[in-house]
C-alpha positions as CSV (number, residue, x, y, z in Angstrom):
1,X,113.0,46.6,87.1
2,X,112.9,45.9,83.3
3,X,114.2,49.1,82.1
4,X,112.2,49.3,78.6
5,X,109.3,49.7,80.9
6,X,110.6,52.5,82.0
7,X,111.6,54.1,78.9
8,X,108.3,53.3,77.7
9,X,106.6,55.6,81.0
10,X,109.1,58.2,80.2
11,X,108.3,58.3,76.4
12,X,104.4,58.8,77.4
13,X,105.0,61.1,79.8
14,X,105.2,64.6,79.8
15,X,108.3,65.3,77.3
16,X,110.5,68.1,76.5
17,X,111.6,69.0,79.8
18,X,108.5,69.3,81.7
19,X,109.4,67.2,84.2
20,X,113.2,68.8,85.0
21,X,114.3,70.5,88.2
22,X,117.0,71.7,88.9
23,X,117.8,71.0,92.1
24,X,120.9,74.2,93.1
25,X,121.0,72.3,96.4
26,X,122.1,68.9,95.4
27,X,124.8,67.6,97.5
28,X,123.5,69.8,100.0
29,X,120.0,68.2,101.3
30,X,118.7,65.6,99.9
31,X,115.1,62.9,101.1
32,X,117.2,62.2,103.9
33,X,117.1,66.1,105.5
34,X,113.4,66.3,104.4
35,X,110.8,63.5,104.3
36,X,108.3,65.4,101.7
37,X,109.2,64.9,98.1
38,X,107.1,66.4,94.7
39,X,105.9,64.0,92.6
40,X,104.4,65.3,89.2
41,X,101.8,63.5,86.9
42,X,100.6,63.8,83.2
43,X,99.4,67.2,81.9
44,X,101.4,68.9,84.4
45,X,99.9,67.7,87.8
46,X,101.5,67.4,91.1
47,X,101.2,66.7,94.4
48,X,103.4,66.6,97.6
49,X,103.7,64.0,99.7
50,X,105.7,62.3,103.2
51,X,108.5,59.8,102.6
52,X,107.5,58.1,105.7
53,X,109.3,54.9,105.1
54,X,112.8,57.0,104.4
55,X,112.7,56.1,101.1
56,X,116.6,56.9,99.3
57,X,114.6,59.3,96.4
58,X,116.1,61.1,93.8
59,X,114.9,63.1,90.7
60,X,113.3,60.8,88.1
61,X,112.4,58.3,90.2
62,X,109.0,56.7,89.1
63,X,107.1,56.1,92.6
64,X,103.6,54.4,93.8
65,X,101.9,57.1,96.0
66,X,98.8,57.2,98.2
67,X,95.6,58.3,95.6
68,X,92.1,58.1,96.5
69,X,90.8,55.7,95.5
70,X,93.9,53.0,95.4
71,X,97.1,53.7,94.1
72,X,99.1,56.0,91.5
73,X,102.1,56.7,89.7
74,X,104.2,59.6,89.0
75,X,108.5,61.0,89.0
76,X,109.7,62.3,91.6
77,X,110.5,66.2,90.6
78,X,112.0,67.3,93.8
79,X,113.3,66.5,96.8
80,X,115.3,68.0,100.1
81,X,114.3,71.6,101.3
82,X,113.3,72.4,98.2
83,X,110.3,71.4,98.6
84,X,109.8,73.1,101.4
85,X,109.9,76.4,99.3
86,X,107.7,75.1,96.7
87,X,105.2,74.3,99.6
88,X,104.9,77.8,100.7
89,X,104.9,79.2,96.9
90,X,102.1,76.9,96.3
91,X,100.4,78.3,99.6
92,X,100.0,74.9,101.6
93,X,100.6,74.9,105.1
94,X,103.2,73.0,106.8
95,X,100.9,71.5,109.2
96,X,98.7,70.3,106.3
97,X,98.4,66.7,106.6
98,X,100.1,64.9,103.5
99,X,99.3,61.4,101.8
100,X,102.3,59.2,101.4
101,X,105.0,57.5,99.2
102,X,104.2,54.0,99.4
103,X,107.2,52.5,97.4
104,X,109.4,52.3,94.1
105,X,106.8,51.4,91.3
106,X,107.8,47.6,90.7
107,X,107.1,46.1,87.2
108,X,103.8,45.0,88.0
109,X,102.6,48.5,89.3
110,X,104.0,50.0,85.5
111,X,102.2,47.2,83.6
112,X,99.0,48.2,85.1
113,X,99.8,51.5,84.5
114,X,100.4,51.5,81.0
115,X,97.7,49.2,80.3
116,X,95.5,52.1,82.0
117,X,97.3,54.9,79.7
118,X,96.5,52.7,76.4
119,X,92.6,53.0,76.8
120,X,92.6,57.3,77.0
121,X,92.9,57.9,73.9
122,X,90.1,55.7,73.4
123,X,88.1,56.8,76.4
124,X,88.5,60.7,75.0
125,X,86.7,59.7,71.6
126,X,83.9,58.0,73.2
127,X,83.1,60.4,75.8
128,X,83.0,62.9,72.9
129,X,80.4,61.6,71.2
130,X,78.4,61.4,74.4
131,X,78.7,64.5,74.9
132,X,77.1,65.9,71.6
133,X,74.4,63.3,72.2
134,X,73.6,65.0,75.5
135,X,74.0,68.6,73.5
136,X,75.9,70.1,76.1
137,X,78.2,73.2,75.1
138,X,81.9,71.2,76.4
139,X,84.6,69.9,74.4
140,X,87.1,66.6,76.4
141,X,90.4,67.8,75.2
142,X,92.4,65.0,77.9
143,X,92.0,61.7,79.7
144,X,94.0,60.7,82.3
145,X,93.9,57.3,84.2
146,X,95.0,56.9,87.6
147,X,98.1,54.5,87.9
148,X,95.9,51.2,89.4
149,X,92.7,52.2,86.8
150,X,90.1,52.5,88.9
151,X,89.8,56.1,88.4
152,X,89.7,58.6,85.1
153,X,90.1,62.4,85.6
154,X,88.3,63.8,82.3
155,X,90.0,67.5,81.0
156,X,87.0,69.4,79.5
157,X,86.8,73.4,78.0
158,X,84.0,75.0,78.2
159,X,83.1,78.9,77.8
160,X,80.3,78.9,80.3
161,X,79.1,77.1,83.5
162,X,78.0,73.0,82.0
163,X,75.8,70.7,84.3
164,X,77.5,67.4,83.8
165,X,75.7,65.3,85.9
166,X,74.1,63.1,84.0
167,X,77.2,63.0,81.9
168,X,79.1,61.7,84.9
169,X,76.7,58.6,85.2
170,X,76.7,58.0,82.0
171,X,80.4,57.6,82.1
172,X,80.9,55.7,85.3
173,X,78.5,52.9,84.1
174,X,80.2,52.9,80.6
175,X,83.9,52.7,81.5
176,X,83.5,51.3,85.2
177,X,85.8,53.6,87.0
178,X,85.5,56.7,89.3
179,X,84.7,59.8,87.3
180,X,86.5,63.1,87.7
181,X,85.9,66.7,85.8
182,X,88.3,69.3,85.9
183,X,87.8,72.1,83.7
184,X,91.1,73.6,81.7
185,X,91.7,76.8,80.3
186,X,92.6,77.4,76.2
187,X,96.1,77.5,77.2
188,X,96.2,74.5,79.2
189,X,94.9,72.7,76.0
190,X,97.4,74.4,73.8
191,X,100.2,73.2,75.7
192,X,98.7,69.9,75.7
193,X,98.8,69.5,72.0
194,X,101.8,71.8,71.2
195,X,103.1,73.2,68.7
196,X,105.9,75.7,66.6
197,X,105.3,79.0,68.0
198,X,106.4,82.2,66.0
199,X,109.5,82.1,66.7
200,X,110.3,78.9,65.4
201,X,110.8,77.3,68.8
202,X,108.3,75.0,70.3
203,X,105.3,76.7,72.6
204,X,106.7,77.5,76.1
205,X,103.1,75.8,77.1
206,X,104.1,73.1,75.9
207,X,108.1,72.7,76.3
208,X,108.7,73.9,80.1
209,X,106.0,75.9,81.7
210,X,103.6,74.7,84.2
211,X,102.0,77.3,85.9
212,X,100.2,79.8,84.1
213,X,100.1,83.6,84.3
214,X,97.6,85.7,83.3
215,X,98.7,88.4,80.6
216,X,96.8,92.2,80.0
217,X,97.3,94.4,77.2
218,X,99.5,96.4,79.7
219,X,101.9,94.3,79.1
220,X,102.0,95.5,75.5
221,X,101.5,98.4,75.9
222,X,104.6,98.9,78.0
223,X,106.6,97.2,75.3
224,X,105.4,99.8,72.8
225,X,103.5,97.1,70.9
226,X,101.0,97.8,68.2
227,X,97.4,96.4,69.7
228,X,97.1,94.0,66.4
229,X,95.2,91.1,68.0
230,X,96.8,88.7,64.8
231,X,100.1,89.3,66.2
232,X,99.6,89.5,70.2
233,X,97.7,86.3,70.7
234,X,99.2,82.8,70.2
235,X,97.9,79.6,69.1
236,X,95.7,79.0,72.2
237,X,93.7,82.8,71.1
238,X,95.1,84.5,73.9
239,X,97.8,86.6,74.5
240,X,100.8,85.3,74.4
241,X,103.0,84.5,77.4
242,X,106.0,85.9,76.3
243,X,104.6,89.2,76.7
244,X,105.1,88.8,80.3
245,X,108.9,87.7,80.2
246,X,110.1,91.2,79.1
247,X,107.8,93.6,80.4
248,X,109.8,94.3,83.9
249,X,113.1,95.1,81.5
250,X,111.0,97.4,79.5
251,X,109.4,99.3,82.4
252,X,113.1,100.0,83.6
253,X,114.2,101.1,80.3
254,X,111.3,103.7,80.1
255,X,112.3,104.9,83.3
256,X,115.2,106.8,81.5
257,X,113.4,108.1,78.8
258,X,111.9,111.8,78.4
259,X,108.2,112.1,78.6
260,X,106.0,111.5,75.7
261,X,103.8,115.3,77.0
262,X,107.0,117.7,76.6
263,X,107.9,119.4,73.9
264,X,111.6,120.7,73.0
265,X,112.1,123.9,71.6
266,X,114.9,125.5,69.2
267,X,115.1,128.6,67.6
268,X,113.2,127.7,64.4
269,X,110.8,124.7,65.4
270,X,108.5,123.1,68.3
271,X,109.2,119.6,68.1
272,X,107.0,117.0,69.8
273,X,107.4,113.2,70.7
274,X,107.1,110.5,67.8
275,X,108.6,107.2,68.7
276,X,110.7,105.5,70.9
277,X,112.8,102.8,70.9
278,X,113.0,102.1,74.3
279,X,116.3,99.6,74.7
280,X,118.5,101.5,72.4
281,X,117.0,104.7,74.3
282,X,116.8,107.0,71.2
283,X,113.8,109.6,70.8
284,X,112.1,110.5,67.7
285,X,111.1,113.9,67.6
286,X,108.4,114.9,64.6
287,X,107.8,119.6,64.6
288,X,104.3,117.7,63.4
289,X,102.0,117.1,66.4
290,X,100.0,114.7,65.0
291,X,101.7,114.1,61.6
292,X,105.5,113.0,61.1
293,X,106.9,115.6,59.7
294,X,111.0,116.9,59.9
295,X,111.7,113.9,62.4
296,X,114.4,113.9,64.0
297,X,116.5,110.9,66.5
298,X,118.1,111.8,69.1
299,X,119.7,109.9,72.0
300,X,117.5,110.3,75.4
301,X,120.3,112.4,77.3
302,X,120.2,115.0,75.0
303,X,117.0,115.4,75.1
304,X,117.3,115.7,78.9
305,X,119.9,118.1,78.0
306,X,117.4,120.2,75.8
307,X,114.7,120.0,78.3
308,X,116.9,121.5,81.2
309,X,117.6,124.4,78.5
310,X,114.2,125.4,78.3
311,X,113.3,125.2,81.5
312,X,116.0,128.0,81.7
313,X,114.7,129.9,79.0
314,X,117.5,128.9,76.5
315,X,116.5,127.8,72.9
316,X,119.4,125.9,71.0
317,X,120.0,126.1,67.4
318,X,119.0,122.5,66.8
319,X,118.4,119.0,68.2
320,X,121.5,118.0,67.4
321,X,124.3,117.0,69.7
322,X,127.3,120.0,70.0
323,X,130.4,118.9,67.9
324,X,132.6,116.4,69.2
325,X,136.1,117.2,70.6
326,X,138.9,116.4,68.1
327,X,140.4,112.8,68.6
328,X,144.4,113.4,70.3
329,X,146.6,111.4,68.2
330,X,148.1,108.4,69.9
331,X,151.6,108.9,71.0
332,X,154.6,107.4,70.4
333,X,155.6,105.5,72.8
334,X,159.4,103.5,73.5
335,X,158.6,100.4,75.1
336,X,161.9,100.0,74.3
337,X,163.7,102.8,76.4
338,X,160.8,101.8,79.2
339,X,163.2,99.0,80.5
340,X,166.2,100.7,80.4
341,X,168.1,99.8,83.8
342,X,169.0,103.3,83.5
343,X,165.4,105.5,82.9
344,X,165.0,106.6,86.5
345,X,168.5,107.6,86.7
346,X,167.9,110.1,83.5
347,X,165.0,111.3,85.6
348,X,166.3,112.1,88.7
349,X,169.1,114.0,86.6
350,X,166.9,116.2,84.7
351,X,165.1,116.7,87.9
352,X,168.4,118.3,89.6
353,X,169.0,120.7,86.2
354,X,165.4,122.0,86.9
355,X,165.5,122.4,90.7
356,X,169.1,124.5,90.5
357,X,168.7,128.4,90.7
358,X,170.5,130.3,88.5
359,X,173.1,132.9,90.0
360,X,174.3,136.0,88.6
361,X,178.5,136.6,89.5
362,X,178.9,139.2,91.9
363,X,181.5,141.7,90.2
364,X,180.7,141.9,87.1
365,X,178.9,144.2,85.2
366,X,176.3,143.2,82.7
367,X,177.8,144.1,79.5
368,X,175.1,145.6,77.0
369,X,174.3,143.5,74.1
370,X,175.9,144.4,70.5
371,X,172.5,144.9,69.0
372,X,170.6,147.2,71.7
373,X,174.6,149.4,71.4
374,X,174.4,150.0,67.8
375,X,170.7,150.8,68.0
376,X,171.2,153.6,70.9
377,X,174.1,155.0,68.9
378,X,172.2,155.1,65.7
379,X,169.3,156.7,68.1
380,X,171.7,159.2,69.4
381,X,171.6,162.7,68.0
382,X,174.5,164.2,66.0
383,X,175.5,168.0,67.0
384,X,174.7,170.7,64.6
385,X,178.0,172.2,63.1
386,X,177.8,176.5,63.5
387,X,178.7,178.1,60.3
388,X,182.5,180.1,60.5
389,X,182.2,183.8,61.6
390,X,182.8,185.9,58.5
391,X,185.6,188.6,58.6
């Protein structure tokens, strides 16, 4: 198969990674443990369906499956067991019956293809304009032509229900293929378009993901998130979808965190919550309920520790932490003298001075000690001289 061709379906494809798997079981099943591989189309479609003629598939493969009408074209995204899982993620039963992979897309089947993809862009301006000459209240952000061309699937938004009707016979008779609607939501459309989020990266929508979530404020308000609607919501209006990414980490952080409703008293000031900053878990403490006034940070276990003081009726001077235990110096230490052939003889000796009992010669009197001798002499009183007997 020519392989410009190829690059030339990979180029107008879904880029930037939409079309990755990564398959954590390669080398260990593969399409020939499992005849049901995943096969993935423009703006994020897919479908599964049976290799039935045992097919050797691998990621990236570009493959002619079973549509309806005819014929279409898509990758393969994954294969083996797999896609088992992603089966029963995406709900569908195993006994649901499948359509199938008819065969490698030759070069033909590509140049039909992209001869199909050439006229969407065009397709998409034209069915614009019929549209706002039928005044109905839809905008055609896509186009997407099946692989053979005998069928379009038109990607529309619209904020309320739209009879389109007469908008789909209008288009069947003016582009001669099978007409499909599917509605999309403003982030589908955002990722289709793209763009530089702010964070200077490109739009998740756009880069990787391909299954949407939605997103509540809860999410923000968990992260301890202003509720500034400029800042929350992205470029498709809504929020953004990052919110979601976070919010489990930060619903285990606040876990360890004090309750906002308690108050910590000391022996000069009430002091009630402020702020938080919930991954460094440090409390902010304001003696202002409403007002921040005299704030104070501390870490969350001392607040825990100033909490269990009250509840025992124990106010401490401050909400500062006690002082800190002096820093030992390092010793010295001889790594030198540490292989010494002889160090655990020097032990054992000093062990044998320590362990002998000291015994006192039998004999011998304990003489008294010069010092305590002169002392009891000095002590000892002198007789009084009588005066001579006169005559």
């Amino acid at each position: 198969m020519d392989a410009d061709i190829r690059k030339k379906y990979s180029d107008s494809g879904d880029p930037r990674g939409k079309l990755l798997a990564t398959n954590w079981l390669e080398g260990i099943s593969d399409s020939s443990d499992h005849d049901t591989v995943e096969v993935t189309f423009k703006n994020t479609r897919n479908g599964f369906f049976v290799n039935s003629s045992g097919l050797p598939l691998k990621i990236g493969d570009i493959v002619a499956v079973e549509a309806s009408p005819g014929h279409d074209i898509g990758r393969v995204s994954m294969v083996g067991r797999l896609v088992s899982l992603q089966m029963k993620k995406a709900g569908i039963k195993p006994e649901t019956e499948l359509k199938r992979v008819f065969r490698l897309a030759t070069q033909q089947d590509l140049e039909k293809y992209n001869a199909a993809r050439a006229k969407e862009h065009d397709t998409m301006i034209r069915t614009r304009k019929i549209a706002e000459e039928l005044d109905l209240n839809m905008k055609i952000g896509d186009v997407e032509y099946q692989g053979d061309g005998g069928k379009a699937i038109f990607y529309y938004i619209a904020d309320e229900r739209v009879d389109f009707r007469k908008l789909i016979r209008i288009l069947a008779d003016t582009f001669k293929v099978r007409v499909e609607m599917k509605q999309i939501g403003a982030r589908q459309e955002a990722g289709r378009i793209g763009g530089i989020g702010p964070c200077g990266r490109p739009l998740c929508c756009a880069s990787w993901m391909t299954h949407f979530v939605s997103v509540g404020t809860g999410a923000a308000r968990i992260q301890d998130l202003s509720m500034n609607p400029q800042k929350l919501a992205g470029q498709c209006a809504k929020l953004k979808c990052c919110l979601n990414f976070e919010t489990d980490i930060y619903a285990e952080a606040q876990k360890q965190l004090p309750p906002k409703d308690v108050q910590l008293e000391t022996k000069d000031n009430l002091y009630y919550f402020f702020k938080a900053d919930i991954l460094a878990r440090t409390v902010t403490y304001s003696t202002g309920r409403k007002i921040p006034a005299n704030l104070v940070t501390i870490n969350a276990d001392r607040a825990f520790e100033v909490m269990a003081l009250n509840k025992q009726g124990v106010k401490p001077d401050d909400l500062s932490p006690g002082s800190k235990e002096e820093e030992r110096p390092a010793e010295y230490v001889d790594l030198v003298e540490q292989e010494s052939l002889t160090r655990f003889d020097k032990s054992k000796r000093k062990k044998k001075k320590k362990q002998q009992p000291q015994h006192k010669p039998e004999g011998k009197k304990q003489q008294p000690h010069p010092k305590a001798d002169g002392q009891d002499k000095k002590n000892r009183r002198k007789p009084k001289r009588r005066p001579p007997k006169q005559g």
